[in-house]
C-alpha positions in Angstrom: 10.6 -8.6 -21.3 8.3 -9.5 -18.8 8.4 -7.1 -16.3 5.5 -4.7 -15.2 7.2 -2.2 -13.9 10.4 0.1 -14.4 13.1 1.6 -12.7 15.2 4.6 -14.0 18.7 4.6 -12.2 21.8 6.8 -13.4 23.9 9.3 -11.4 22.2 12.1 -10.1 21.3 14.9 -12.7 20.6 12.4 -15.2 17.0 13.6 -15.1 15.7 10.5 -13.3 13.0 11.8 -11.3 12.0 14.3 -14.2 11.6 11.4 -16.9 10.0 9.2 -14.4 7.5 11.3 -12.9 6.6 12.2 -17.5 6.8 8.4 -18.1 4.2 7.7 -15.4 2.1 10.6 -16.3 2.2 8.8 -20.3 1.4 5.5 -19.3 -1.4 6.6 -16.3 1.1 4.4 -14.1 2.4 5.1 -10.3 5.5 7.3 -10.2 7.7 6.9 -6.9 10.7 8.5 -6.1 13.1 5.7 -3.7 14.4 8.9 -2.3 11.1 10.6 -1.4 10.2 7.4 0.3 12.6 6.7 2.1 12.2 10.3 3.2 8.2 9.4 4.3 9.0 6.4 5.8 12.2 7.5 8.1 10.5 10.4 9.1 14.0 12.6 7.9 15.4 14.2 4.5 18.1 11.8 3.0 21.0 14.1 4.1 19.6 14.1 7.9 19.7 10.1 7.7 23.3 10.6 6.0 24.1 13.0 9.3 22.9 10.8 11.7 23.5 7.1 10.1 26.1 7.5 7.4 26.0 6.4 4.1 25.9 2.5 5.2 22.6 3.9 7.5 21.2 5.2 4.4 21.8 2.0 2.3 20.0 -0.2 5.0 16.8 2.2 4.7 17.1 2.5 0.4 17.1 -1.6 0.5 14.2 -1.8 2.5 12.3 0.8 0.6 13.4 -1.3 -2.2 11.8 -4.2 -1.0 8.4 -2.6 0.0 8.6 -0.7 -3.8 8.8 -4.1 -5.2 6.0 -5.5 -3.7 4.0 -2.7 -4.4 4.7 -3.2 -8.1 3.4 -7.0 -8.0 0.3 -5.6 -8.0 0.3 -2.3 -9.6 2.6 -1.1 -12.5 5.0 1.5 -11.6 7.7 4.0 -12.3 10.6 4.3 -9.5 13.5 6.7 -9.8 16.1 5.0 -8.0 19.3 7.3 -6.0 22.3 7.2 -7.9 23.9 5.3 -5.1 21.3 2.1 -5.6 23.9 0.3 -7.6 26.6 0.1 -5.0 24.1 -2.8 -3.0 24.6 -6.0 -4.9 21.2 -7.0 -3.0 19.7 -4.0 -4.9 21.1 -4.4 -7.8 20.0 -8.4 -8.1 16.5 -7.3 -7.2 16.1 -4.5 -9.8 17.2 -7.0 -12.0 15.1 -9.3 -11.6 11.4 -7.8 -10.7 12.0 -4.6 -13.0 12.6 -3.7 -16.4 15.9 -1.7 -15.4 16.8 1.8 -17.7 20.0 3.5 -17.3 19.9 7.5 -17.9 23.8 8.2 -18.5 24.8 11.5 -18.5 28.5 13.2 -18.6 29.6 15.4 -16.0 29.5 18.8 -17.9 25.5 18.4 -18.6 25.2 17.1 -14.8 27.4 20.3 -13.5 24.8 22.3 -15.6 21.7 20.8 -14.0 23.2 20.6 -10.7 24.2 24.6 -10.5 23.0 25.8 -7.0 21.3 22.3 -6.2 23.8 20.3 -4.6 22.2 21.1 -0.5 19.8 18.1 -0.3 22.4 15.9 -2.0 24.9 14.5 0.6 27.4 12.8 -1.5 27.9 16.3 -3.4 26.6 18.7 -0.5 30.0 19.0 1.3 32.1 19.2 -2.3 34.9 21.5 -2.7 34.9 20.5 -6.2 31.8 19.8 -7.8 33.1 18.5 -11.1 36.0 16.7 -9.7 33.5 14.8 -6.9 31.1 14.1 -10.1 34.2 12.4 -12.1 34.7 10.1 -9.4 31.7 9.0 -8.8 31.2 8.5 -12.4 34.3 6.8 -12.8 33.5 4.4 -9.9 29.7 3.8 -10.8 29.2 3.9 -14.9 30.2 0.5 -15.3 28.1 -0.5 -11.9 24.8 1.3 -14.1 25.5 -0.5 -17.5 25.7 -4.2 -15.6 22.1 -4.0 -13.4 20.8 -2.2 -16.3 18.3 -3.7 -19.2 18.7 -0.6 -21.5 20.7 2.5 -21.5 20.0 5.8 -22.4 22.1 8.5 -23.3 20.1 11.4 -22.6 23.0 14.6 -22.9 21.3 15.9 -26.2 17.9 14.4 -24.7 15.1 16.6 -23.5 12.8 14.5 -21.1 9.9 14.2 -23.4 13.1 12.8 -26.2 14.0 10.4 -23.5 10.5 9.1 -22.5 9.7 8.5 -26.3 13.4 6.2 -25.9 11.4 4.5 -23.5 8.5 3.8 -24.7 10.1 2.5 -27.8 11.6 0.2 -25.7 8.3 -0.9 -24.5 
């Protein structure tokens, strides 16, 4: 594989941010989280940009933080914990594919309902959730098959702690 750079995507609680930030911290590369910034460069928290632009307003912002990510890892290897939504912009998706080495964390919903207790707020897609578990099943069942086609690898990391799961990584490497 050619590619510098990686980019961890997976549904939220997968431990994306987590494993990134230990990966880069291994490697002495660049860690970004997309969501943190798109935060900086907005100027608002994701779920003010849902509030105010919907989820479509959100997607516009994540693909052009995409785009400025990607340039930034022409030059400069990096780690980027995608959202869990990335996959649902084919535009995205072909760009992932193509400028990064692409790592799926999966993750069933019990472990994510056990990572997620009491930190749902800051998450818009779950925030507003009656039913946490239910809300988690559906967006598995619409997205799992979405991670497994733009990703290169995937990673089941249930039984993984994060160090386990950057080792899976690097072995890849």
């Amino acid at each position: 594989m050619s590619h510098r750079s990686i980019a961890l995507i997976g549904p939220t609680g997968a431990g994306k941010s987590t494993v990134g930030s230990a990966l880069a911290d291994t490697l002495k590369w660049r860690f970004i989280d997309l969501d943190t910034y798109i935060e900086a460069r907005v100027g608002a928290s994701v779920s003010q940009i849902f509030a105010e632009s919907g989820e479509g307003g959100f997607r516009v912002a994540e693909k052009s933080a995409l785009g400025v990510v990607t340039e930034m890892a022409t030059s400069t290897p990096l780690i980027c914990a995608t959202g869990g939504g990335i996959v649902t912009t084919e535009s995205c998706v072909a760009q992932l594919r193509s400028h990064w080495l692409v790592i799926a964390l999966e993750v069933d919903v019990d472990t994510q309902m056990q990572r997620l207790l009491g930190q749902t707020s800051g998450r818009p897609l779950l925030a507003s959730a009656d039913d946490l578990a239910t809300r988690l099943s559906n967006l598995a069942e619409a997205r799992s098959k979405l991670y497994r086609r733009a990703a290169h690898h995937v990673i089941q990391v249930d039984k993984l702690t994060p160090q386990q799961v950057v080792e899976t990584i690097l072995a890849i490497l």
